[in-house]
SEROKE-509617 format. One record per residue (C-alpha): y, z, x; residue in three letters; residue number from 1. Coordinates in Angstrom, 1 decimal, padded with zeros to 4 digits. Example, Ala and Ser with C-alpha at 12.3 -4.5 7.8 and 13.67 -1.06 7.14 Angstrom:
{node {-004.5; 007.8; 012.3}; 'ALA'; 1};
{node {-001.1; 007.1; 013.7}; 'SER'; 2};
//
This chain:
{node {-011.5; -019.3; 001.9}; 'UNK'; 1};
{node {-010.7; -015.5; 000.7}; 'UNK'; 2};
{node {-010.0; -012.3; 002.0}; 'UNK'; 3};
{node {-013.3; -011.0; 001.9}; 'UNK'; 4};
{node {-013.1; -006.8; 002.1}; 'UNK'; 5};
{node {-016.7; -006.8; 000.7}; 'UNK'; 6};
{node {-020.0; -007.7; 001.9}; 'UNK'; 7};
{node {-019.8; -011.4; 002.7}; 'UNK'; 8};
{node {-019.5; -010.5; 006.3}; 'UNK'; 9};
{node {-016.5; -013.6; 006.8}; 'UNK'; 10};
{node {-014.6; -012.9; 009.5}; 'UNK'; 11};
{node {-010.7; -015.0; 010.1}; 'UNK'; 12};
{node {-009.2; -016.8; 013.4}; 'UNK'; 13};
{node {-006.4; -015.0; 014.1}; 'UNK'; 14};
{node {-004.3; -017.9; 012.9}; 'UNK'; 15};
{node {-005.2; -017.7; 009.5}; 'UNK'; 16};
{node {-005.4; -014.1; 008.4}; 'UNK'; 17};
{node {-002.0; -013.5; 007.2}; 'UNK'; 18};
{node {-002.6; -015.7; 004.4}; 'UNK'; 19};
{node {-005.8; -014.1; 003.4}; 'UNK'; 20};
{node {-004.7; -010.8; 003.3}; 'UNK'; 21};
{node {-001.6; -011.6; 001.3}; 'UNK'; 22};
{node {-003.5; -013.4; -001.2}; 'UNK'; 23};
{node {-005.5; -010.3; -001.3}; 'UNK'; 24};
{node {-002.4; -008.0; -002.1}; 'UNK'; 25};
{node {-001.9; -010.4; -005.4}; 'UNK'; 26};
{node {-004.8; -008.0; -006.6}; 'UNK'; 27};
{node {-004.6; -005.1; -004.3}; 'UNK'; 28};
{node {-003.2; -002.4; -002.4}; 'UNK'; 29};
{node {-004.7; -002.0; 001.5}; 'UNK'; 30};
{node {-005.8; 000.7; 003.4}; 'UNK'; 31};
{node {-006.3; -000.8; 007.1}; 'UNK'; 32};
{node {-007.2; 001.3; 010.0}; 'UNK'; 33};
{node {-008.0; 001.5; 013.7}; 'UNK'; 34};
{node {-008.5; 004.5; 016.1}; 'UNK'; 35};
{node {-006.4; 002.1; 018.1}; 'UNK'; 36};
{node {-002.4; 002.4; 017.6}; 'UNK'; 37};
{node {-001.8; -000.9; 019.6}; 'UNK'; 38};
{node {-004.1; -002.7; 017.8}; 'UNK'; 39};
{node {-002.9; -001.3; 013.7}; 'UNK'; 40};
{node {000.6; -001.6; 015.7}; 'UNK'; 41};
{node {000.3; -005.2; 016.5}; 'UNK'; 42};
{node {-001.2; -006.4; 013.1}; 'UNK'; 43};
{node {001.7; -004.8; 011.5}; 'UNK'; 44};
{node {004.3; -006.6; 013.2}; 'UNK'; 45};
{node {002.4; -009.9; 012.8}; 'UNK'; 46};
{node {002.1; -009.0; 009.1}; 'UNK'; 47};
{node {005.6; -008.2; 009.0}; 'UNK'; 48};
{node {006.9; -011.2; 010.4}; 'UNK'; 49};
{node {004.5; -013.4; 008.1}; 'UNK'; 50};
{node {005.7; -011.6; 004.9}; 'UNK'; 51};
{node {009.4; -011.8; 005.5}; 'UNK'; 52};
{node {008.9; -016.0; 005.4}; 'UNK'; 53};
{node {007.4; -016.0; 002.1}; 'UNK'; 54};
{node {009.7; -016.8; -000.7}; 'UNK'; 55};
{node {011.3; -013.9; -003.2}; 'UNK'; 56};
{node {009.7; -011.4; -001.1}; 'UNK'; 57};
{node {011.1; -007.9; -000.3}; 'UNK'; 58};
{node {009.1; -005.6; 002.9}; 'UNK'; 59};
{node {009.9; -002.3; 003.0}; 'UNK'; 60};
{node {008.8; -000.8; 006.1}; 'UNK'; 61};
{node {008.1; 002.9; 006.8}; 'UNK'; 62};
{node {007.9; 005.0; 009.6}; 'UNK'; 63};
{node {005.2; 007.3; 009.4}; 'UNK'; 64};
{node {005.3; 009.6; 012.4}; 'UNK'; 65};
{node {009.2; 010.5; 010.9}; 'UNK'; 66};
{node {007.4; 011.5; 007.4}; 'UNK'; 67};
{node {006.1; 014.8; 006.8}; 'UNK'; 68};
{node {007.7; 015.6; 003.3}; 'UNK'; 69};
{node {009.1; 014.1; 000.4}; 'UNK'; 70};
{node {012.6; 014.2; 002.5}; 'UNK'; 71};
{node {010.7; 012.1; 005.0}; 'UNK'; 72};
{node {009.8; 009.4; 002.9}; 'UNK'; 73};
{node {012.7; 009.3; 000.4}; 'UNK'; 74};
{node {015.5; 009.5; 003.5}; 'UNK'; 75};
{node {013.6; 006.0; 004.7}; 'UNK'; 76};
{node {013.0; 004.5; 001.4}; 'UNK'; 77};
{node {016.7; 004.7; 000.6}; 'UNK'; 78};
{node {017.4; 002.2; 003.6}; 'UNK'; 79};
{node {015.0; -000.4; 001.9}; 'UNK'; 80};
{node {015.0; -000.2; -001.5}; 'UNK'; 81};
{node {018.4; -000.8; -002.9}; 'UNK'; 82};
{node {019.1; 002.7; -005.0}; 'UNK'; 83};
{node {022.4; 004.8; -005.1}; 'UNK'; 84};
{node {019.7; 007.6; -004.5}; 'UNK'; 85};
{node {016.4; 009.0; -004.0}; 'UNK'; 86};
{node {015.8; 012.5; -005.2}; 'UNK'; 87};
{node {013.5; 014.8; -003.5}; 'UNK'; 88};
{node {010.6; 014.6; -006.7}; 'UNK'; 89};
{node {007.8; 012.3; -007.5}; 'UNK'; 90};
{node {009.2; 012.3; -011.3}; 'UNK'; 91};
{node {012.1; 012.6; -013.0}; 'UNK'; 92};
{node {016.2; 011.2; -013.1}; 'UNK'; 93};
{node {016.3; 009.5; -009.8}; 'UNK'; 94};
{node {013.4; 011.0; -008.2}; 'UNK'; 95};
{node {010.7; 008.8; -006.2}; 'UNK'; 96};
{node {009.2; 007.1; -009.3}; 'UNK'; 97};
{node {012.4; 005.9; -010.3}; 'UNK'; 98};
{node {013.1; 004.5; -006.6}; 'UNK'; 99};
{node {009.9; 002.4; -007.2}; 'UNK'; 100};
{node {010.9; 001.1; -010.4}; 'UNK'; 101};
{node {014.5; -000.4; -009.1}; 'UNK'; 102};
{node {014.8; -004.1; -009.0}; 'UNK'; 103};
{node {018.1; -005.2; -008.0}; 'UNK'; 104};
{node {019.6; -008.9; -007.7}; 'UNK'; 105};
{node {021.3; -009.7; -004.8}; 'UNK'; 106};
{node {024.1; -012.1; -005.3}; 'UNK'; 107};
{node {023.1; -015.2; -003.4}; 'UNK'; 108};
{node {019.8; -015.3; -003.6}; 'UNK'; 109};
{node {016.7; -015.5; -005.5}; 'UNK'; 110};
{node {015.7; -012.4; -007.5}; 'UNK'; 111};
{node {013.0; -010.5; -006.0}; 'UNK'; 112};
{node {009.0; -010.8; -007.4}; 'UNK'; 113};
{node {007.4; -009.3; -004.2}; 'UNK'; 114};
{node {007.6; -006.4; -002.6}; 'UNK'; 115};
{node {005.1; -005.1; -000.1}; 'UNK'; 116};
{node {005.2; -001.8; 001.7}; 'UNK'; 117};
{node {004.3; -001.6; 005.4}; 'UNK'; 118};
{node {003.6; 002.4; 005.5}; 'UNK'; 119};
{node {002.5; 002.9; 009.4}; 'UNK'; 120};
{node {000.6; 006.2; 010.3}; 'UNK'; 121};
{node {000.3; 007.3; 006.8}; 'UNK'; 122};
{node {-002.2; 009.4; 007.5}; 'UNK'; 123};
{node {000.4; 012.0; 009.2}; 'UNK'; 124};
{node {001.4; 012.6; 005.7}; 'UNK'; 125};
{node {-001.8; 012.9; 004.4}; 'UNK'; 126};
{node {-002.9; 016.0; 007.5}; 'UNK'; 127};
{node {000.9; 017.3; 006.8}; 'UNK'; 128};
{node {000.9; 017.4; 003.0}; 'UNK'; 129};
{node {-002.5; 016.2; 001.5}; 'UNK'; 130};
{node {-001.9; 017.1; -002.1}; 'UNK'; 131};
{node {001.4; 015.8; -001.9}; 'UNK'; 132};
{node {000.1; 012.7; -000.3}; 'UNK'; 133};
{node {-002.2; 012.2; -003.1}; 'UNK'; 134};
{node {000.8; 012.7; -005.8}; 'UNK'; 135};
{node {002.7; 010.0; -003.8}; 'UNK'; 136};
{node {000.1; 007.3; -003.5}; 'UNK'; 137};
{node {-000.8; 007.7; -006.8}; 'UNK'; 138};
{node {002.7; 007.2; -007.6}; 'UNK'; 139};
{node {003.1; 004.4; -005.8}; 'UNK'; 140};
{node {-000.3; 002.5; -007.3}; 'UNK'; 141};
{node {001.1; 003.7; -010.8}; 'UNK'; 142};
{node {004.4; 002.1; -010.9}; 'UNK'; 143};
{node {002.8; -001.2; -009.2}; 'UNK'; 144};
{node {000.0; -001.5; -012.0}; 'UNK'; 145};
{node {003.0; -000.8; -014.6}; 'UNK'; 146};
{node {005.4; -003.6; -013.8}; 'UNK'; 147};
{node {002.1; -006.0; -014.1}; 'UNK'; 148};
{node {000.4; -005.0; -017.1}; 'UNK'; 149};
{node {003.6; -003.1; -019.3}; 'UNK'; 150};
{node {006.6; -004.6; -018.0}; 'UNK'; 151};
{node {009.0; -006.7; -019.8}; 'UNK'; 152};
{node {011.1; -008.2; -017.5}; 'UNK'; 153};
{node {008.4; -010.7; -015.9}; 'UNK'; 154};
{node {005.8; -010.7; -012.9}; 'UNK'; 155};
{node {006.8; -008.2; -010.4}; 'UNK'; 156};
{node {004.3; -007.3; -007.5}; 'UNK'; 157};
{node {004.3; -004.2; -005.9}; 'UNK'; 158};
{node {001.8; -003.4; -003.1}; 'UNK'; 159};
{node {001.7; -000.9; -000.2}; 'UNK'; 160};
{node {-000.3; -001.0; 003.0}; 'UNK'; 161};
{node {-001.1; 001.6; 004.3}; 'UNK'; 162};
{node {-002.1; 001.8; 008.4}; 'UNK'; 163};
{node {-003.7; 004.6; 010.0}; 'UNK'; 164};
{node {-006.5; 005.8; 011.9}; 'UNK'; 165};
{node {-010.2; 006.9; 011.0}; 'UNK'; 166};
{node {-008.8; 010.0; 009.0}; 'UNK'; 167};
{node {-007.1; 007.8; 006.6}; 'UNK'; 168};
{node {-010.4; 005.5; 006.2}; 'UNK'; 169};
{node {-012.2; 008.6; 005.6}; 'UNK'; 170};
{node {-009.9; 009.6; 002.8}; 'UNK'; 171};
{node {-009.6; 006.4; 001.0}; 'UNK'; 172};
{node {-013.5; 006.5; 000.8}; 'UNK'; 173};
{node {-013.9; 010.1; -000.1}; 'UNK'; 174};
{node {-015.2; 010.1; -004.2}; 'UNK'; 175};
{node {-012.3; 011.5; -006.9}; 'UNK'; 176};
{node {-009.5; 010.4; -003.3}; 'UNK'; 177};
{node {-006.2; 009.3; -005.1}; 'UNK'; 178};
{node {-007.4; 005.9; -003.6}; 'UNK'; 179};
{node {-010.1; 005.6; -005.9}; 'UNK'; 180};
{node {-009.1; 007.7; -008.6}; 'UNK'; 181};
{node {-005.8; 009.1; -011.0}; 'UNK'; 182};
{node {-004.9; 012.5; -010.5}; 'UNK'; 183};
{node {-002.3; 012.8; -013.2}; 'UNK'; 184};
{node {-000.9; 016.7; -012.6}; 'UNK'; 185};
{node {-000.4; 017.4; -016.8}; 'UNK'; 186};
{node {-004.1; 015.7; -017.4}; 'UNK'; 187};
{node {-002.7; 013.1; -019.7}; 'UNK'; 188};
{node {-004.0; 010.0; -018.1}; 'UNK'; 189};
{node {-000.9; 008.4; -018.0}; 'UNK'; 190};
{node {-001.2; 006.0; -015.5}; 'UNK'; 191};
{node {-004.7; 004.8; -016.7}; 'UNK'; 192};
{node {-002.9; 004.3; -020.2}; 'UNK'; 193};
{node {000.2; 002.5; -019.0}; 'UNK'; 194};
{node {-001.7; 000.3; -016.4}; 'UNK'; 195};
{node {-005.4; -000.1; -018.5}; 'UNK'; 196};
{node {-006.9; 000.2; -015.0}; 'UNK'; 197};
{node {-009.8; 002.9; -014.7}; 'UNK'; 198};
{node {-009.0; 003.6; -011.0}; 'UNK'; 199};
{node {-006.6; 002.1; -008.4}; 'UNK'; 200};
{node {-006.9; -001.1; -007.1}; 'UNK'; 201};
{node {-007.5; -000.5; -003.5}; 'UNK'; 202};
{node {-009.4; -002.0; -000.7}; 'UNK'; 203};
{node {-010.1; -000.7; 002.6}; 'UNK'; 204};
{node {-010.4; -002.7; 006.4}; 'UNK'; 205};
{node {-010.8; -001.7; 009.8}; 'UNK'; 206};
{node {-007.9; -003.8; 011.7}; 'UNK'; 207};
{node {-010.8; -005.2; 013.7}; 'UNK'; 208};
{node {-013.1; -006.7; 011.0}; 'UNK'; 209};
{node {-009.9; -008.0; 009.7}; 'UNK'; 210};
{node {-008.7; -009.7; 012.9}; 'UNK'; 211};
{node {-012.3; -010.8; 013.3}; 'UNK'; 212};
{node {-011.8; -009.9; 017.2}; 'UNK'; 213};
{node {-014.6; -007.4; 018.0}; 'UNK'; 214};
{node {-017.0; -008.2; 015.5}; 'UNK'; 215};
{node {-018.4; -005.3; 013.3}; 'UNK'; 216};
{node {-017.9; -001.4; 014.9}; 'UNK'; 217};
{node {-020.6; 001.4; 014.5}; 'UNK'; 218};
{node {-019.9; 002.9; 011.3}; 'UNK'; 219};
{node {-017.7; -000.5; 010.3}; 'UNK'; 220};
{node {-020.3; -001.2; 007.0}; 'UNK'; 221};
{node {-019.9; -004.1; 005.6}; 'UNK'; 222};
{node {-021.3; -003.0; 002.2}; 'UNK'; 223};
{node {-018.8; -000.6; 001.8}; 'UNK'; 224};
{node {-015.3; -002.6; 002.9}; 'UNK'; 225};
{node {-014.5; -002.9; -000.7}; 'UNK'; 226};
{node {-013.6; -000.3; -002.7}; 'UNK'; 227};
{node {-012.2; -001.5; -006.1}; 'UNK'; 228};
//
């Protein structure tokens, strides 16, 4: 059985939907939500735990209600991803892009070729610094689709999850969002080129149709859980 963010209407016991969700980040990033912090809370820290026994795989996890700014998110970054330095840009020597391409051996063990992002209470970004937001995600999908369809130094995943509440649903379903679509800043198109994706690869879950707890939620439509 799959992860099913679409219209099948499948629903998991709670015993088996780690699995299915990180055979769903193989071909996507998440955006999972709940008015209820206990409940995006608690999935996290099951997800957490699950991730950290799979094999070659890195978590990153991320405060959100400490992230504001670019300072926010590179000052926690540089306590998970293994860089000298984060500087305070999206682009650029050492900036946040740079951060999200670093791969680095650790002597002793096997050499990484996961790495999932826990981002909890993204959304406080996204009322704090919306544009910025936007440049930051997309950053984040870009260098993810990069290091699977133009890297040369094998199969590297990248994928973020993103928890939040309803505002965050609402902007990951909002037409020309950086969730659905590339909002390079010089109009190039770069990341479409480097990656050969038309749009991100991004699916989007309430916490409760995923845990299959409550059953569906007014508003919860199960022709629209998908959006990639």
């Amino acid at each position: 059985m799959h992860l099913s963010l679409s219209s099948s209407g499948l629903t998991f016991e709670p015993c088996t939907w780690q699995p299915q969700v990180l055979q769903k980040l193989e071909s996507h990033h998440l955006v999972v939500w709940s008015p209820e912090t206990r409940a995006r809370t608690h999935l996290a820290a099951s997800l957490q735990a699950y991730l950290s026994t799979q094999p070659a795989t890195e978590v990153c996890v991320l405060h959100g209600r400490a992230i504001f700014d670019l300072e926010g998110l590179c000052a926690q970054l540089e306590g998970q991803i293994i860089v000298d330095g984060i500087a305070r840009t999206i682009d650029g020597s050492g900036g946040l892009v740079s951060a999200l391409r670093s791969r680095v051996s650790v002597p002793g063990r096997a050499l990484t070729r996961q790495r999932v992002i826990l981002w909890h209470d993204a959304d406080v970004f996204l009322r704090a610094r919306p544009t910025l937001f936007s440049r930051v995600a997309e950053a984040i999908f870009g260098v993810s689709g990069e290091f699977e369809f133009a890297g040369e130094a094998g199969l590297f995943l990248q994928r973020c999850v993103f928890l939040g509440s309803g505002s965050l649903e609402q902007a990951a379903r909002a037409p020309g969002s950086a969730f659905r679509a590339w909002h390079d800043a010089d109009g190039s198109g770069f990341w479409s080129l480097v990656t050969g994706l038309g749009q991100p690869p991004v699916s989007v879950c309430s916490v409760e149709r995923l845990l299959g707890d409550l059953g569906q939620r007014p508003g919860d439509d199960q022709s629209r859980e998908a959006l990639a």
